[in-house]
ZAVEXDREN-556245 format. One record per residue (C-alpha): x negated, y negated, z; residue in three letters; residue number from 1. Coordinates in nm, 2 decimals, padded with zeros to 4 digits, always signed. Each point is the difference from the previous one (the first is absolute). Layout:
<nodes>
@x: X | y: Y | z: Z | r: ALA | k: NUM
...
</nodes>
This chain:
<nodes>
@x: -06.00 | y: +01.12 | z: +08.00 | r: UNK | k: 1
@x: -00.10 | y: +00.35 | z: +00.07 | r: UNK | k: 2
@x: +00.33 | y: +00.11 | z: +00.14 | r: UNK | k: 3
@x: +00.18 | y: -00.13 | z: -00.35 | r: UNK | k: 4
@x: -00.22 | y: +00.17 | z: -00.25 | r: UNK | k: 5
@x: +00.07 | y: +00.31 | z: +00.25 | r: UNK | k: 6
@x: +00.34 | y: -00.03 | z: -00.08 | r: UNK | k: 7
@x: -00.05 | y: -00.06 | z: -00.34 | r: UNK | k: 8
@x: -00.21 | y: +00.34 | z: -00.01 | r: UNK | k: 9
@x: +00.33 | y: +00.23 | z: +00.14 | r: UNK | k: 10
@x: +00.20 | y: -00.17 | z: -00.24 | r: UNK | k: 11
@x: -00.23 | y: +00.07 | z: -00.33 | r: UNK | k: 12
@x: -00.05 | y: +00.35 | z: +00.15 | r: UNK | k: 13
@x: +00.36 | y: +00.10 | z: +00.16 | r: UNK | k: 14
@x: +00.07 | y: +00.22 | z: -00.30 | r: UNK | k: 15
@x: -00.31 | y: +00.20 | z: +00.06 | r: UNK | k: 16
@x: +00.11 | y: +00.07 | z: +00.35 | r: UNK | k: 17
@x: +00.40 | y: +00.01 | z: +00.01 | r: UNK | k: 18
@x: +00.21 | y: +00.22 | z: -00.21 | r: UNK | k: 19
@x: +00.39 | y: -00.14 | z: -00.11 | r: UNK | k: 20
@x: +00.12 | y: +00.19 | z: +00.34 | r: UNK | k: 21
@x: -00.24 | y: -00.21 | z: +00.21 | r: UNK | k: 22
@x: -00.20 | y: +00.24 | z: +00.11 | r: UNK | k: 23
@x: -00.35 | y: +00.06 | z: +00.00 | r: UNK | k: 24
@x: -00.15 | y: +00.20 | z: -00.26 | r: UNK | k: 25
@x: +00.31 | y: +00.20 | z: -00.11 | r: UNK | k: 26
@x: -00.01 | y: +00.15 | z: -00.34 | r: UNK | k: 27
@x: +00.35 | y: -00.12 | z: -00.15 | r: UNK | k: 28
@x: +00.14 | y: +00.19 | z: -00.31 | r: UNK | k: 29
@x: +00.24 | y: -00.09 | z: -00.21 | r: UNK | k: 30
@x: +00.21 | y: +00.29 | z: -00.20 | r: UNK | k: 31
@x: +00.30 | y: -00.13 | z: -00.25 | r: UNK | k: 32
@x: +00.11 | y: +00.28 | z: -00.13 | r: UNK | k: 33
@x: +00.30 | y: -00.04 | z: -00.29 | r: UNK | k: 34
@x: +00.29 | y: +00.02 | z: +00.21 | r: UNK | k: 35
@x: +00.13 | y: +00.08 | z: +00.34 | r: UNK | k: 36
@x: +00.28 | y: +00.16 | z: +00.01 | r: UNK | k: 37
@x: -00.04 | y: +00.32 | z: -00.17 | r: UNK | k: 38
@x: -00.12 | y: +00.26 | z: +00.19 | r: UNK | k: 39
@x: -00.26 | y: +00.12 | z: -00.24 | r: UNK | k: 40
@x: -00.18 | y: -00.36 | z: +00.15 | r: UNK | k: 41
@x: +00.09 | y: +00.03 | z: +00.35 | r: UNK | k: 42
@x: -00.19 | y: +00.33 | z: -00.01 | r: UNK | k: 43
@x: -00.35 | y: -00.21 | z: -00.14 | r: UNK | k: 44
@x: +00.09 | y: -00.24 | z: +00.29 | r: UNK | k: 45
@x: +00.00 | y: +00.30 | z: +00.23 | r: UNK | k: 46
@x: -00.35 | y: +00.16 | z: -00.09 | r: UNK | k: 47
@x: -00.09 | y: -00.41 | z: -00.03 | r: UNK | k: 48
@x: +00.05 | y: +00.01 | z: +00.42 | r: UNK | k: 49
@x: -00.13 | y: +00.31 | z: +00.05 | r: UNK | k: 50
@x: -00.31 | y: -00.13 | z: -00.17 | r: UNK | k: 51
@x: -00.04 | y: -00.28 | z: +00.16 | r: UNK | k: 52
@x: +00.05 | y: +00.15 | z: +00.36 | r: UNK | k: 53
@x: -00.28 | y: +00.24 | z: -00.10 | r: UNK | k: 54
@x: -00.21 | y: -00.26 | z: -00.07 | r: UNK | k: 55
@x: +00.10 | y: -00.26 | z: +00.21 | r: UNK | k: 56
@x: +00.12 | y: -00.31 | z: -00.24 | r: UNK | k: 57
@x: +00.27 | y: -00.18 | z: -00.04 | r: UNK | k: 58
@x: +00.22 | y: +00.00 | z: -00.31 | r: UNK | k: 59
@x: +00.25 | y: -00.26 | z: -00.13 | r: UNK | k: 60
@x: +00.27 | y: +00.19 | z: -00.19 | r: UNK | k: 61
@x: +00.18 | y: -00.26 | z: -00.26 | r: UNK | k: 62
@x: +00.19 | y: +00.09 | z: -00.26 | r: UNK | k: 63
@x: +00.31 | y: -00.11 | z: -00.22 | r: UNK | k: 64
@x: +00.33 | y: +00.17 | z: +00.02 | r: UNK | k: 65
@x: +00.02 | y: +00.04 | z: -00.36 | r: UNK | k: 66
@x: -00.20 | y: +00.17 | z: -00.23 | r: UNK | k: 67
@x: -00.03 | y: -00.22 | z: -00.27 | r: UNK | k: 68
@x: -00.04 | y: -00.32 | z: +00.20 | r: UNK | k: 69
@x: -00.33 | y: -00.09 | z: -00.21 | r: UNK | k: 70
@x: -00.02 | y: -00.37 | z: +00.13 | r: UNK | k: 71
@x: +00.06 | y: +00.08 | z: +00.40 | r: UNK | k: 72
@x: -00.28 | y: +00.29 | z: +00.01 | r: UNK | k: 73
@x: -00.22 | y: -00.26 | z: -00.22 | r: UNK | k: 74
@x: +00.10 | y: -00.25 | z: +00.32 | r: UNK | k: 75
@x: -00.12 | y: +00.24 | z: +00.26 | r: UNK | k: 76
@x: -00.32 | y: +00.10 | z: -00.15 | r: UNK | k: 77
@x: -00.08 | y: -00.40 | z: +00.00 | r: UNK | k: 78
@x: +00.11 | y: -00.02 | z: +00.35 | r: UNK | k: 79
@x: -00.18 | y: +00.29 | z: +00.16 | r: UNK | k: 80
@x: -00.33 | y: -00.15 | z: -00.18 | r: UNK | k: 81
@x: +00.06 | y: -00.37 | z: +00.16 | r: UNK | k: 82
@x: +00.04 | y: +00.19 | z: +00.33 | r: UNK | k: 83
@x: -00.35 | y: +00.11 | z: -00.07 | r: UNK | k: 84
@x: +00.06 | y: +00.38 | z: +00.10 | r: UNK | k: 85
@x: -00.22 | y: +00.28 | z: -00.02 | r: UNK | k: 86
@x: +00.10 | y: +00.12 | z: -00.28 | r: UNK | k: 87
@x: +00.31 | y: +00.06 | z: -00.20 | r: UNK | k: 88
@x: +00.13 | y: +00.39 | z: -00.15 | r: UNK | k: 89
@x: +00.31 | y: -00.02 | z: -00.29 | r: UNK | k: 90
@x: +00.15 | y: +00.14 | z: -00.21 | r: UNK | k: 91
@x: +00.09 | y: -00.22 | z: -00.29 | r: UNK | k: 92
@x: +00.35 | y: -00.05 | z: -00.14 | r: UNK | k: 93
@x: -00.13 | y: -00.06 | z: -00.30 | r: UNK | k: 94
@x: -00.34 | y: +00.06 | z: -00.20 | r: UNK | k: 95
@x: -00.04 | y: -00.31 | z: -00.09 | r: UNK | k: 96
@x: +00.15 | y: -00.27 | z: +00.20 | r: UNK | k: 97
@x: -00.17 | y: +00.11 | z: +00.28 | r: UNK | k: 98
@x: -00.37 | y: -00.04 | z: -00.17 | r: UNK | k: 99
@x: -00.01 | y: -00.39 | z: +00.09 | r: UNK | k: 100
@x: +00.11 | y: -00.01 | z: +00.37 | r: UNK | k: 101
@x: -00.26 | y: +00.29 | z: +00.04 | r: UNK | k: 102
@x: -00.25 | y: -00.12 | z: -00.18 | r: UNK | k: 103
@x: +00.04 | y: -00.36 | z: +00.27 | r: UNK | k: 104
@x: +00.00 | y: +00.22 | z: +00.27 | r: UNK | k: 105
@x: -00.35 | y: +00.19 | z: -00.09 | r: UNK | k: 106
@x: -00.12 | y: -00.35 | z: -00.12 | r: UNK | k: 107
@x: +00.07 | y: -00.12 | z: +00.39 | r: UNK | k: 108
@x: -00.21 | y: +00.29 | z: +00.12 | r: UNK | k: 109
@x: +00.27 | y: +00.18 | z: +00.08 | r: UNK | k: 110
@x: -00.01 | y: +00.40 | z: -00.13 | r: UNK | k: 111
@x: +00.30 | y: +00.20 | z: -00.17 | r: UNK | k: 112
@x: +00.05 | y: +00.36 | z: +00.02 | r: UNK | k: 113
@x: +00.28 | y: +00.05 | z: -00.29 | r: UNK | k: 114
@x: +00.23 | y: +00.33 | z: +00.12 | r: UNK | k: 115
@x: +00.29 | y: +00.15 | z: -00.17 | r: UNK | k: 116
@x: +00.00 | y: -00.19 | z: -00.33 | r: UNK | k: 117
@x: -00.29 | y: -00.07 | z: -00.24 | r: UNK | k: 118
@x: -00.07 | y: -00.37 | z: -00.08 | r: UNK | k: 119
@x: -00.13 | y: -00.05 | z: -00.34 | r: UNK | k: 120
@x: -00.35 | y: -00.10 | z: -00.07 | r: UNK | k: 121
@x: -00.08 | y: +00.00 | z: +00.40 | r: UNK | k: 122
@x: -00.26 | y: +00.28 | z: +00.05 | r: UNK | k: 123
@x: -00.30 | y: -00.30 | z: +00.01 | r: UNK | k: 124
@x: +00.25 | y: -00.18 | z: +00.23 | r: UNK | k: 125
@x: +00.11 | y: +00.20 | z: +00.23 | r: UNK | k: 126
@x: -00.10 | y: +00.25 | z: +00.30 | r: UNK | k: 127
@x: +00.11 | y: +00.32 | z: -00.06 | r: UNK | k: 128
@x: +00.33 | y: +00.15 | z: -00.17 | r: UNK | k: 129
@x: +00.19 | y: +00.23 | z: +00.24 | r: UNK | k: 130
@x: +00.27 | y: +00.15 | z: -00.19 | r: UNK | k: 131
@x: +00.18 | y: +00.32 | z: -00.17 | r: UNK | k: 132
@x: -00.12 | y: +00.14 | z: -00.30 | r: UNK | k: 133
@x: +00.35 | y: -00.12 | z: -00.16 | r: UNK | k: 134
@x: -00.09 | y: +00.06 | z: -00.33 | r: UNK | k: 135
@x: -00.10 | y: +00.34 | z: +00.10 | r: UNK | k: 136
@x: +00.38 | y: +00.03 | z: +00.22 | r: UNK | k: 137
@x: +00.11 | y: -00.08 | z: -00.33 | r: UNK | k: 138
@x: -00.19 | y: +00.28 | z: -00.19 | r: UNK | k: 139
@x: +00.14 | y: +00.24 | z: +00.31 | r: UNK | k: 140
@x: +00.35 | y: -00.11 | z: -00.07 | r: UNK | k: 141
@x: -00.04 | y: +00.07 | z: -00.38 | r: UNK | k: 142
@x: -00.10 | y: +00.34 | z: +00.09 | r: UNK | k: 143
@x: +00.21 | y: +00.10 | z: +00.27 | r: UNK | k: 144
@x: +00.32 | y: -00.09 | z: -00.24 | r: UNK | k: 145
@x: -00.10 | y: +00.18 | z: -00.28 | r: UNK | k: 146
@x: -00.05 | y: +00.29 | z: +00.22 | r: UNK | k: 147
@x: +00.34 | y: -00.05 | z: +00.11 | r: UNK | k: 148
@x: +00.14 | y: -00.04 | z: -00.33 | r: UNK | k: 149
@x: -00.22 | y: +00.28 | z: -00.15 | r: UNK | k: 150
@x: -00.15 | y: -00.18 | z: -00.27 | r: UNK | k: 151
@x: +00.31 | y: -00.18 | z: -00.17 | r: UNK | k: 152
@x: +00.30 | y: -00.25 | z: +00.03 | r: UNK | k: 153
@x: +00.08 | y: -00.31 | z: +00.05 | r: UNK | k: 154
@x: -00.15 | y: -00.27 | z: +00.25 | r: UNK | k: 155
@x: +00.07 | y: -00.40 | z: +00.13 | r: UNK | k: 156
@x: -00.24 | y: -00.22 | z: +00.14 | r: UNK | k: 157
@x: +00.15 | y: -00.24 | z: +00.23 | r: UNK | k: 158
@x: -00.35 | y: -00.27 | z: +00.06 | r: UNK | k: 159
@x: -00.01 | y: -00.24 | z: +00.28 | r: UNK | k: 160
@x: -00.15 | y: -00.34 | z: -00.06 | r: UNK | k: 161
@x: -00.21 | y: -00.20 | z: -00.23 | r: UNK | k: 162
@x: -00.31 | y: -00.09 | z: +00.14 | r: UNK | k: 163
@x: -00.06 | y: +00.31 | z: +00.29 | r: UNK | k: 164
@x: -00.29 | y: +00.14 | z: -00.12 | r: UNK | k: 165
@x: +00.09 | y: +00.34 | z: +00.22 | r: UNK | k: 166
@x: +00.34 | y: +00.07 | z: -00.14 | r: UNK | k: 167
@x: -00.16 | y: -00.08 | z: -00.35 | r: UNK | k: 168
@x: -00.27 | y: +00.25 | z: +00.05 | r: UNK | k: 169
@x: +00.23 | y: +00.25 | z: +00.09 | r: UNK | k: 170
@x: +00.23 | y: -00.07 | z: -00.30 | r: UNK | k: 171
@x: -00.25 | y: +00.03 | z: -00.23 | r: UNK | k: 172
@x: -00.16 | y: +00.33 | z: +00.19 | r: UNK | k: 173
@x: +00.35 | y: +00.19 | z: -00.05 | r: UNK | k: 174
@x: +00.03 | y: -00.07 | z: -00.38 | r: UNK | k: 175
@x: -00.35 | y: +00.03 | z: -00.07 | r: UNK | k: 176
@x: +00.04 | y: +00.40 | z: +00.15 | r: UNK | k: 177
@x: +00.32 | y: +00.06 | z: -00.18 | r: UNK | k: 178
@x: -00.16 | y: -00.09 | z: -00.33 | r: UNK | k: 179
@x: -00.16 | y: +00.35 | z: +00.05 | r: UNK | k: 180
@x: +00.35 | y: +00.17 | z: +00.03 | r: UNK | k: 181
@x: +00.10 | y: -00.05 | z: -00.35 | r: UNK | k: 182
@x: +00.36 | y: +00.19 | z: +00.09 | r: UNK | k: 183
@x: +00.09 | y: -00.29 | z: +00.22 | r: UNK | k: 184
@x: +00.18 | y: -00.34 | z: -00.17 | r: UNK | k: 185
@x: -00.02 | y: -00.30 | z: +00.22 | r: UNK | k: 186
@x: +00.33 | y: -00.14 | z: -00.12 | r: UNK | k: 187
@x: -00.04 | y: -00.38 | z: +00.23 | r: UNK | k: 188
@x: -00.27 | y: -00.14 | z: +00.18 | r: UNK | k: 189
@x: +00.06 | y: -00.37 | z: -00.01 | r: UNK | k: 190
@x: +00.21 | y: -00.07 | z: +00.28 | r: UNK | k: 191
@x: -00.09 | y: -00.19 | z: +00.28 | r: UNK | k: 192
@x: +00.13 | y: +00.06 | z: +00.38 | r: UNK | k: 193
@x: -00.11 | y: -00.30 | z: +00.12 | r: UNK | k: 194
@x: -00.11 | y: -00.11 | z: +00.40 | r: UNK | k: 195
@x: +00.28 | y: +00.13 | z: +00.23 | r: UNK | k: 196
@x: +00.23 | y: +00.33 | z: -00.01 | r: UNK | k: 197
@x: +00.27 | y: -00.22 | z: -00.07 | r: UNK | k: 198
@x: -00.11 | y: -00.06 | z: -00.34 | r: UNK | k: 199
@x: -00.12 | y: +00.34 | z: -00.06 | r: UNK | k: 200
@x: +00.29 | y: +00.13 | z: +00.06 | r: UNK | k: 201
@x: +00.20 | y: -00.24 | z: -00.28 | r: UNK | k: 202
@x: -00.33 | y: +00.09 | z: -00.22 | r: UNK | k: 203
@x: +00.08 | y: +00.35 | z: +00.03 | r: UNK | k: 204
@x: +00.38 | y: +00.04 | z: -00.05 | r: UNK | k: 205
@x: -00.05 | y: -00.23 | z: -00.30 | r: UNK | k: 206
@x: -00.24 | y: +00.24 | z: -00.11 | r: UNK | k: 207
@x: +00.17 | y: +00.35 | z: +00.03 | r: UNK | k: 208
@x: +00.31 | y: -00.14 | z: -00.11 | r: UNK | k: 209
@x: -00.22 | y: -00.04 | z: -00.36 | r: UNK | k: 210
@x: -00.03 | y: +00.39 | z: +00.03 | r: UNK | k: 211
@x: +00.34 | y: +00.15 | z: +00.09 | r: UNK | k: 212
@x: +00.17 | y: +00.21 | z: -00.27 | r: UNK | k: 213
@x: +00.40 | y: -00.04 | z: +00.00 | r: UNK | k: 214
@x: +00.05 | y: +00.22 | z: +00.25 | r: UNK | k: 215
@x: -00.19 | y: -00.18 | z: +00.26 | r: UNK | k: 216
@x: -00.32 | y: +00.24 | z: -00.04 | r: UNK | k: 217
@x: -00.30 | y: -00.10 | z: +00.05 | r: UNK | k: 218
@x: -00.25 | y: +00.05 | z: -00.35 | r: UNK | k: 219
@x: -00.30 | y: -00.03 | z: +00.13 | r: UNK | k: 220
@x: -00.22 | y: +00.25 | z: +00.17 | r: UNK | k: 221
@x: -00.22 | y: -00.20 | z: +00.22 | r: UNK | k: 222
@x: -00.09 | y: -00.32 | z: +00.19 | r: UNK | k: 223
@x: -00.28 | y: -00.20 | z: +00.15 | r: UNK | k: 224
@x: -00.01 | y: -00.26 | z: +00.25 | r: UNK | k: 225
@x: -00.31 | y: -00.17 | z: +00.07 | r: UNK | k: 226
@x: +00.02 | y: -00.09 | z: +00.38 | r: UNK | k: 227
@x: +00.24 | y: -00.01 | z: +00.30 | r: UNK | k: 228
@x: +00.28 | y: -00.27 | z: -00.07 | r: UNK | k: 229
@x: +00.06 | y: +00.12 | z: -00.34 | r: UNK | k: 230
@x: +00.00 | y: +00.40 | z: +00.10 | r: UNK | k: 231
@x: +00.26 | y: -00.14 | z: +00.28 | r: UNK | k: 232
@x: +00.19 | y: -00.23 | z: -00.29 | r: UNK | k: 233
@x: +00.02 | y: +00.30 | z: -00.24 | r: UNK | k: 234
@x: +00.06 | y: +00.26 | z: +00.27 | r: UNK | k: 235
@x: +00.29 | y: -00.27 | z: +00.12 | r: UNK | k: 236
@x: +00.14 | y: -00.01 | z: -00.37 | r: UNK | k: 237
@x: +00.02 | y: +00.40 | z: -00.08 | r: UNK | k: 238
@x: +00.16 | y: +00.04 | z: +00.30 | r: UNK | k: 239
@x: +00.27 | y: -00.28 | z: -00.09 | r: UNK | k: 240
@x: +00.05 | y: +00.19 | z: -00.29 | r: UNK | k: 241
@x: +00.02 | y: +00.30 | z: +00.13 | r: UNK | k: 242
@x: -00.29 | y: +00.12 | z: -00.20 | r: UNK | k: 243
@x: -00.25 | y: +00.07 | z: +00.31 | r: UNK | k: 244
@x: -00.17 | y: +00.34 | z: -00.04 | r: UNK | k: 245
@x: +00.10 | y: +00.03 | z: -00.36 | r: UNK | k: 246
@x: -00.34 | y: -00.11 | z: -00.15 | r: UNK | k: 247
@x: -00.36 | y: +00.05 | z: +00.05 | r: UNK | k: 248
@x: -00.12 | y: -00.30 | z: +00.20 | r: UNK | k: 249
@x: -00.33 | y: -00.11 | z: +00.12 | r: UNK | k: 250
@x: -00.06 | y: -00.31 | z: +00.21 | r: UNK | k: 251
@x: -00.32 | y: -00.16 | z: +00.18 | r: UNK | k: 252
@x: -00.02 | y: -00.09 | z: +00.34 | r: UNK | k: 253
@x: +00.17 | y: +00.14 | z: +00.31 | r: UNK | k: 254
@x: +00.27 | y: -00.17 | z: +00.25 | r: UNK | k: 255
@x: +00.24 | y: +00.17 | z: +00.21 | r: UNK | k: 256
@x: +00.29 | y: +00.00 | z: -00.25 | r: UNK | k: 257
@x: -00.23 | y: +00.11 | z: -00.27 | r: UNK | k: 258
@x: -00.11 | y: +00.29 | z: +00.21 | r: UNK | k: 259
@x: +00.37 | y: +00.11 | z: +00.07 | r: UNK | k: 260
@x: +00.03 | y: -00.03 | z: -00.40 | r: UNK | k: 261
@x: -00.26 | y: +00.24 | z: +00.00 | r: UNK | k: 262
@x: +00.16 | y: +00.22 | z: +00.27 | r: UNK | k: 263
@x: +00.31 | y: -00.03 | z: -00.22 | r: UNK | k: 264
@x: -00.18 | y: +00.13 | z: -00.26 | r: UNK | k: 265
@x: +00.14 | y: -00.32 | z: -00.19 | r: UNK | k: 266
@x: -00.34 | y: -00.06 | z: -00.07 | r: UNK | k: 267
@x: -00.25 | y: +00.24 | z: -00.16 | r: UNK | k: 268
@x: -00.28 | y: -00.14 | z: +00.12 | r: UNK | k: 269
@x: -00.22 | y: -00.31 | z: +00.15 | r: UNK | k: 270
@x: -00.36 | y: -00.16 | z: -00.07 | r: UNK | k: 271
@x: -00.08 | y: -00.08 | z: +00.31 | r: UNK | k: 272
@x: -00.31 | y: -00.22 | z: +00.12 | r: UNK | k: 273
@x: -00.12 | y: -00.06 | z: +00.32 | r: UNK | k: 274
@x: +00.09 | y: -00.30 | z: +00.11 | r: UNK | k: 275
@x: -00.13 | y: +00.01 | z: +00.38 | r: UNK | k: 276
@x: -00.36 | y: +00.13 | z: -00.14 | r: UNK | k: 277
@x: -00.02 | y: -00.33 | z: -00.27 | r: UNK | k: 278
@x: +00.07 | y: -00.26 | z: +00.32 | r: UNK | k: 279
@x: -00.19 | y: +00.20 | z: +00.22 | r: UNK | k: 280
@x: -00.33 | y: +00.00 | z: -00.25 | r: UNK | k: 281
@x: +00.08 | y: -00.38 | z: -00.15 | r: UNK | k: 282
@x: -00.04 | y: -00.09 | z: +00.37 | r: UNK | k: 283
@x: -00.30 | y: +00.19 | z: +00.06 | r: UNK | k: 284
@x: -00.18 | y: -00.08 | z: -00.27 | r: UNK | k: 285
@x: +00.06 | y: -00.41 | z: +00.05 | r: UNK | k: 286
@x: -00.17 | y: +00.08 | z: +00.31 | r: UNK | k: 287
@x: -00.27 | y: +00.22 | z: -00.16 | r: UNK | k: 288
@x: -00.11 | y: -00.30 | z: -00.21 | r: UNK | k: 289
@x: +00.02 | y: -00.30 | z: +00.27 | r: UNK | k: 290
@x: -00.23 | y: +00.24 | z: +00.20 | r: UNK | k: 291
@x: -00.27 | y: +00.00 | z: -00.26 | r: UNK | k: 292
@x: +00.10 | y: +00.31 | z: -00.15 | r: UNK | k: 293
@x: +00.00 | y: +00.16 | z: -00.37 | r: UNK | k: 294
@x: +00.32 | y: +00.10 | z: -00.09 | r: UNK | k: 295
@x: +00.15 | y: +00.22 | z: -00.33 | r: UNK | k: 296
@x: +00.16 | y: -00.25 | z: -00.26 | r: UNK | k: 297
@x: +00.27 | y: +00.28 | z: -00.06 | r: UNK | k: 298
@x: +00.16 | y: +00.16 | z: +00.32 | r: UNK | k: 299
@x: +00.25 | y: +00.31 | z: -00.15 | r: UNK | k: 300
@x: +00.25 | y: +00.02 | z: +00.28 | r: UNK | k: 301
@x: +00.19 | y: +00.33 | z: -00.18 | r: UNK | k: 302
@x: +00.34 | y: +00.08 | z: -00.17 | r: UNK | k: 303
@x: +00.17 | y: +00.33 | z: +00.02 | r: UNK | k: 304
@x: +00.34 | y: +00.17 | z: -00.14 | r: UNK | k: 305
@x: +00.27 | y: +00.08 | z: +00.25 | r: UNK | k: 306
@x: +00.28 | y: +00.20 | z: -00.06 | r: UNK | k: 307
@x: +00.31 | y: +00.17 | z: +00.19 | r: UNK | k: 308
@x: -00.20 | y: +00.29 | z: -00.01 | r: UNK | k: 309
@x: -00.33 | y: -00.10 | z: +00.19 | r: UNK | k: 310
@x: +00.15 | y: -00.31 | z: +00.16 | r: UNK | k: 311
@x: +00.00 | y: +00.15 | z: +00.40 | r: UNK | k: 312
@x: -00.40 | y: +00.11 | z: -00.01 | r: UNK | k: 313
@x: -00.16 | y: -00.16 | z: +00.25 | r: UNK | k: 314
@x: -00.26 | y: -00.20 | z: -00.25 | r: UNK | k: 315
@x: +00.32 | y: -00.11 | z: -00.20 | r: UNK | k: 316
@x: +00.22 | y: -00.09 | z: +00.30 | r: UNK | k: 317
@x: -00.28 | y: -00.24 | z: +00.14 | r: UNK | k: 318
@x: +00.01 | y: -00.19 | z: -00.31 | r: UNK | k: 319
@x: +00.42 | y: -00.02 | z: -00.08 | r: UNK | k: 320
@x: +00.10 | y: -00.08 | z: +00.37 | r: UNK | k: 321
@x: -00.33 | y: -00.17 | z: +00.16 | r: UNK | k: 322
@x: +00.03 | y: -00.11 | z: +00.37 | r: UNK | k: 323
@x: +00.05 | y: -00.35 | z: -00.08 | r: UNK | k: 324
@x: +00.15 | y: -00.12 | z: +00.36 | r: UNK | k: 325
@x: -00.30 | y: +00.15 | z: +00.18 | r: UNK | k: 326
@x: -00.20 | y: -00.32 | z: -00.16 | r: UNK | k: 327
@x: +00.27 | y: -00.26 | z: -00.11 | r: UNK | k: 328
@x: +00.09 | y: -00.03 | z: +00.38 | r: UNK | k: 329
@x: -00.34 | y: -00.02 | z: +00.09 | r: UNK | k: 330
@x: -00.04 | y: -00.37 | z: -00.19 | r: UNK | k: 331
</nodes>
């Protein structure tokens, strides 16, 4: 008898004493970011490891290929809370979608950190929110291009997606500044890229084709694209059109053929964030709070302006080409 409710005693309390990986007291956290592929997220994953070396955790990196694959990240979110981790950092695909599954996961005593992207209505809900200040990297952007343009023209918008709160934030933060700039005529601002380059790029030769006199000249003065795959999608597109270096253009984000863009001086400029500080701190800070911790509920992770001009500085150069194999072989 004694030797059966034994047994029944490891079983009740096995989740106290064994993480998902089996082993004893192992902190186990879970970080979905938005996608995989692009390298702006492989350089979260890389300050993710570095973290988590530091600090001596484990962390499950999931995420879908696609950025706009609402239902599979709402899948892994479920999944990483039946598996009863530690604790679970993400960046939401979408402001809203992503409330529920949260909102399960917190219920099964199981705390969220939210990085990259805002989730609406979450502040109650959530750990901490380690991300750019995107609507001020949109304010930058306003002001860098009317700098550029000195004061007047004309100026595209090419948005994202519906639903990502960071690429909203920045949309709104660039048209919000050139309000002030009374010179400058924001002639479209209505066009989606969508998930993948491959869209982005369709999105943008659809889009200067709108604005081509008859001689094949450009007549606009400016344009703005509000993360990596659609600067690579519009940067893909002037080029096609042999219209590369011809017009003031902005992007956000850096990747290595955004960077040669740069180099190129077919770009005038990039927002760039930190990618490798946001994993690095969204780590940390899960850790901060399982230990007992206080922690901010707003972590600034910091945005800056690149350009051809300042790109090879030693602050700049860390940013734009990060050391991403020095980690991402590590794991």
């Amino acid at each position: 008898m004694r030797k059966l409710i034994f047994i029944l005693f490891l079983l009740v309390s096995a989740p106290r004493f064994f993480s998902c990986s089996g082993e004893s007291n192992e902190t186990v956290i879970a970080v979905i970011p938005k996608g995989t592929t692009q390298v702006f997220w492989q350089t979260v994953h890389a300050g993710a490891i570095k973290a988590a070396k530091e600090l001596n955790v484990k962390i499950n990196w999931i995420g879908t290929e696609k950025e706009d694959d609402r239902k599979q990240q709402i899948t892994l979110v479920d999944n990483q809370a039946m598996n009863r981790i530690s604790g679970i950092v993400l960046a939401p695909l979408d402001n809203m979608a992503l409330r529920r599954p949260v909102k399960r996961a917190v219920q099964n005593h199981i705390p969220v950190v939210i990085m990259d992207s805002g989730l609406k209505d979450s502040e109650d809900l959530t750990v901490s929110f380690v991300a750019t200040d995107n609507r001020e990297g949109g304010h930058l952007a306003g002001r860098e291009m009317a700098k550029i343009l000195g004061g007047k023209g004309k100026v595209v918008l090419l948005r994202y997606q519906e639903g990502s709160a960071s690429t909203e934030n920045r949309e709104d933060g660039f048209l919000e500044t050139l309000k002030e700039y009374p010179g400058i005529e924001v002639v479209s601002d209505e066009q989606y890229a969508g998930s993948t380059t491959a869209t982005a790029q369709q999105a943008s030769e659809n889009l200067l084709f709108r604005f081509r006199d008859a001689k094949g000249n450009l007549t606009i003065d400016g344009i703005f694209c509000v993360n990596e795959s659609s600067t690579y999608g519009m940067l893909q597109a002037l080029r096609r059109q042999r219209l590369a270096g011809s017009v003031k253009f902005i992007g956000f984000d850096a990747s290595p053929p955004l960077v040669e863009g740069l180099k190129q001086k077919e770009i005038s400029g990039l927002i760039v964030q930190n990618p490798f500080n946001m994993g690095y701190l969204s780590v940390k800070t899960m850790y901060q709070h399982l230990k007992g911790e206080k922690v901010p509920k707003r972590i600034d992770t910091g945005v800056v302006f690149v350009t051809p001009e300042n790109m090879n500085t030693p602050e700049m150069k860390e940013l734009i080409s990060p050391d991403l194999e020095k980690w991402l072989s590590r794991h």
